[in-house]
C-alpha positions in Angstrom: 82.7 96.7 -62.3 79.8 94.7 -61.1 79.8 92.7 -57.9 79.3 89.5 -60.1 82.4 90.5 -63.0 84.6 90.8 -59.7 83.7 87.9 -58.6 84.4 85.8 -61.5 87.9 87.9 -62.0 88.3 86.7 -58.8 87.7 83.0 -59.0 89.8 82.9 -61.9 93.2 84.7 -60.4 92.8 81.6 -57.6 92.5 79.2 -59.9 95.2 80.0 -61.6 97.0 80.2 -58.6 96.0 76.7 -57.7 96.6 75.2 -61.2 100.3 76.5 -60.6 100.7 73.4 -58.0 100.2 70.0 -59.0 97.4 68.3 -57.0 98.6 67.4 -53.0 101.7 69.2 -53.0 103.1 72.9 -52.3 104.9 74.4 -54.9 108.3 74.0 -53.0 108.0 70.7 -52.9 109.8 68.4 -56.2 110.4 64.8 -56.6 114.0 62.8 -55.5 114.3 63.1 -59.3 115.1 66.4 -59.6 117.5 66.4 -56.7 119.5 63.8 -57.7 119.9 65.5 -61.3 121.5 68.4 -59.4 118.5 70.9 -58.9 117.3 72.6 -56.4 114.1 71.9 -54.6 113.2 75.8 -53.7 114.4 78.5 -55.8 116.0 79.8 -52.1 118.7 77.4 -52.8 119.7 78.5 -56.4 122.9 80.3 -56.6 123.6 84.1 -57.0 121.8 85.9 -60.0 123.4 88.3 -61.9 121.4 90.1 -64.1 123.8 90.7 -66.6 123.7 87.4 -67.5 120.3 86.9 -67.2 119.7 90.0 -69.6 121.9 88.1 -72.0 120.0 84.7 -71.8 116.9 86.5 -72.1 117.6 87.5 -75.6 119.5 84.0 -76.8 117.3 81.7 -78.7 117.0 78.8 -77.4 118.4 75.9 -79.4 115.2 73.1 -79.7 112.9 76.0 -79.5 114.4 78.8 -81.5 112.6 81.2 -79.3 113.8 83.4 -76.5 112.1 84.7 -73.5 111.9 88.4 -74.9 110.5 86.7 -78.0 107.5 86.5 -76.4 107.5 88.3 -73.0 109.1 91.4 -74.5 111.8 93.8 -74.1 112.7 93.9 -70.3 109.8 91.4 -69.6 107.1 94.2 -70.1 105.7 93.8 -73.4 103.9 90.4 -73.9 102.9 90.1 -77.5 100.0 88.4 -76.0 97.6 90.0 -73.5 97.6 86.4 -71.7 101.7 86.4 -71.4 102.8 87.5 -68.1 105.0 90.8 -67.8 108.0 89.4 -66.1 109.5 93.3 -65.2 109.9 93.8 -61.8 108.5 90.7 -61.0 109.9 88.9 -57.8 112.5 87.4 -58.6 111.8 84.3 -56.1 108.7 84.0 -57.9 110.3 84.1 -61.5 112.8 81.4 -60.5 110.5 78.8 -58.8 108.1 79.0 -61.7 111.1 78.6 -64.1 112.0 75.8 -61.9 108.9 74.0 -61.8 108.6 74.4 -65.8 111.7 72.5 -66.2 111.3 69.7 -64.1 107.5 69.3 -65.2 105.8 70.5 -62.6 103.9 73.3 -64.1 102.0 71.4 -66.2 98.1 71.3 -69.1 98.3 74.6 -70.5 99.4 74.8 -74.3 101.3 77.8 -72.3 103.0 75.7 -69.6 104.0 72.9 -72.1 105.7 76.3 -74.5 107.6 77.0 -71.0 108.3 73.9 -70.4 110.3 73.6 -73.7 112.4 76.6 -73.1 113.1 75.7 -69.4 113.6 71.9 -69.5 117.5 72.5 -70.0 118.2 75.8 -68.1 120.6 75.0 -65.3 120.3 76.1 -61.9 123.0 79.0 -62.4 121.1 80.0 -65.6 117.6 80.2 -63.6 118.8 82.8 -60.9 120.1 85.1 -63.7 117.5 85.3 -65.7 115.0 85.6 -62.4 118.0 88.7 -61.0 117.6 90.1 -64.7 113.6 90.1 -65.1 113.2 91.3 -61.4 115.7 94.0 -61.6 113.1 95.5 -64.4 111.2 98.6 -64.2 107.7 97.0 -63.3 104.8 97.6 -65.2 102.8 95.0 -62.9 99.1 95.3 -62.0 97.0 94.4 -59.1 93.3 94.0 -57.9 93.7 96.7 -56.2 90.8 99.3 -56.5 88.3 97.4 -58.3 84.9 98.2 -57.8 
């Protein structure tokens, strides 16, 4: 891989990363609006997951959507049926629950990808969040890194 293909590869994993935060805040932080409908502000204060459950979830269609998370993230989170879908498997599950979080209270927002997400999180509950987070991190993980490129 050339200096310059790294380089872009690189510019686009931070932007992604900073498109994941809405302008002048840190991703922990959400609005009084989401605490006073009964969310949590940092996926550190979300209940227990139990991946049982979570597994379950995982493969129940969602109601206004008719899809379900393995729908399009795959069996066990690790077979996207788009390259551009993350694999969820062994994914931190702090990570998978904040971003579920912030999909559902709109702050993970401008991709025709986040507005999709945003549709299947918008009514997941707090409970519901942690065990689909303990079930998708409790995956084998087939996750991939920069790690090594030239």
């Amino acid at each position: 891989m050339t200096k310059t293909t790294l380089a872009i590869a690189l510019l686009a994993a931070t932007a992604a990363l900073v498109a994941c935060s809405p302008a002048g805040r840190t991703p922990a932080e959400h609005s009084s609006a989401d605490r006073n409908a009964g969310h949590t502000t940092s996926s550190a204060g979300l209940p227990a997951g139990h991946a049982a459950a979570g597994e379950t979830l995982a493969g129940t269609k969602n109601a206004k959507t008719g899809q379900a998370c393995v729908d399009c993230h795959g069996a066990g989170g690790n077979a996207p049926i788009d390259p551009t879908y993350p694999k969820l498997g062994g994914q931190y599950h702090d990570y998978i629950a904040h971003s579920l979080q912030m999909y559902r209270d709109g702050e993970r927002a401008g991709s025709p990808t986040s507005d999709l997400m945003a549709g299947q999180a918008r009514d997941l509950s707090d409970q519901q969040i942690a065990d689909l987070a303990a079930y998708f991190g409790s995956q084998p993980a087939q996750l991939r890194d920069l790690h090594g490129i030239h």
